[in-house]
N, C-alpha and C positions, 0 to 999 in steps of 0.2 A: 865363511859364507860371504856374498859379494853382497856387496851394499848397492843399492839402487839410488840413482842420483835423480830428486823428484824435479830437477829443472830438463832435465832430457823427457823430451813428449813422448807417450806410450799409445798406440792405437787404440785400445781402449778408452781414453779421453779425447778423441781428437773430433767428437762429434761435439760435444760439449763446450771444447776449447773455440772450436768455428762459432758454434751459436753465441757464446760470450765477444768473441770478436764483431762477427755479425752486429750482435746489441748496440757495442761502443760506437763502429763507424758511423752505422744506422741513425744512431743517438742525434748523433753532432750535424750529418752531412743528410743529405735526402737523398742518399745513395740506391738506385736500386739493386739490393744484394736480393734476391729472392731464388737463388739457386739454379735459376734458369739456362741453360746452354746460353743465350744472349747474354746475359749478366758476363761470362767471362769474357766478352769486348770491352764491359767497366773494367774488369781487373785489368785488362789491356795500357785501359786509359788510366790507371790511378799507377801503375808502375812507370808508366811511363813519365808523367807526372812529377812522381818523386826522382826520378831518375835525372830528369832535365831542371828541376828546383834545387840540386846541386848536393841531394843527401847521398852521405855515403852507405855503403854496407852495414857499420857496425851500426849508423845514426837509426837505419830503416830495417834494422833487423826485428821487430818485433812485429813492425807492422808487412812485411813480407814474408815472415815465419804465417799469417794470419790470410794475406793473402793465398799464400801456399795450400794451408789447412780447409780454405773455401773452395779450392779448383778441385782439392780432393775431395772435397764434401759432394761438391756437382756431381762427380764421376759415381761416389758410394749412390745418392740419389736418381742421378738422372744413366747412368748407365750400366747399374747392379754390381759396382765395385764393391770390394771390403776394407775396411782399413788393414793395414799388418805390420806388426814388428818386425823390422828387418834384421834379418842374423848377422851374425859377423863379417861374412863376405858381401852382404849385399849393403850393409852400411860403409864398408871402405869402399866399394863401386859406385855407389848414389852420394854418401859425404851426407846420409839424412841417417835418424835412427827408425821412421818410418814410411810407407808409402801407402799404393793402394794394389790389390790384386783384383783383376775383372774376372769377368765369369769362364773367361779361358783357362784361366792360370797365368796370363800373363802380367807382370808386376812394373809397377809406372811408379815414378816420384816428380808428383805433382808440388813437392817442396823447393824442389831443385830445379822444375822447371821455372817456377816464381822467381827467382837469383840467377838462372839463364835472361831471362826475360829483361830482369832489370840491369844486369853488364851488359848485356848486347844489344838490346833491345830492336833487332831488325823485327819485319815483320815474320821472318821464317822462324821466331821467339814467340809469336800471340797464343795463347791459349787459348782463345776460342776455336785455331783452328786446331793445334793441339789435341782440344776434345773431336774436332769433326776427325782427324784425319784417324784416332786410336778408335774410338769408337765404331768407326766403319770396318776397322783392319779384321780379316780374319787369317787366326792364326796356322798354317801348311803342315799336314800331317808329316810327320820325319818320316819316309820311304824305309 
């Protein structure tokens, strides 16, 4: 029987895991996290942020695992996504163990885009537009 490894995030926690993150930032900074499409111009600005204050990957990995878990929470909230565990093909394709599915069936990893964002960090990285450009897309029936 396979053993489950409780530090790998499961979809079913990942709304929990946000609102706990949410808390911390919220706590300390007067950040406005409030789930809002606008709000992911802050995640914008806080990757960016750590990115040019000289953190690395592994330094800023929890707190980019967290901004991650907040762009998917947006999409669960503001554009009828679902959280999902991703199978074995689609976690060696994304390099995440979850993402989110919208109301098409199409599957985004709003984890991966947070760690695109912060290596490359162009503007064609923002996840605000991110959300405007998926959320508009509709997806072409296969002829």
């Amino acid at each position: 029987m396979d053993q489950v490894d409780e530090r790998v995030p499961r979809a079913s926690g990942m709304r929990g895991q946000t609102a706990a993150f949410v808390a911390r930032v919220t706590a300390r900074n007067r950040l406005p996290l409030d789930y809002s499409v606008a709000s992911l111009r802050v995640v914008d600005f806080l990757i960016d942020g750590l990115r040019k204050g000289g953190a690395d990957r592994e330094r800023a990995h929890e707190t980019l695992f967290g901004l991650g878990a907040y762009v998917g929470e947006v999409l669960v909230r503001r554009a009828g996504a679902v959280w999902v565990d991703f199978d074995d093909h689609e976690r060696a394709y994304f390099g995440q163990p979850v993402g989110v599915r919208m109301p098409d069936g199409r599957v985004w990893n709003p984890l991966g885009k947070v760690h695109n964002r912060f290596e490359a960090g162009g503007p064609e990285d923002s996840l605000q537009t991110f959300y405007l450009t998926l959320h508009g897309r509709v997806r072409r029936a296969v002829a």
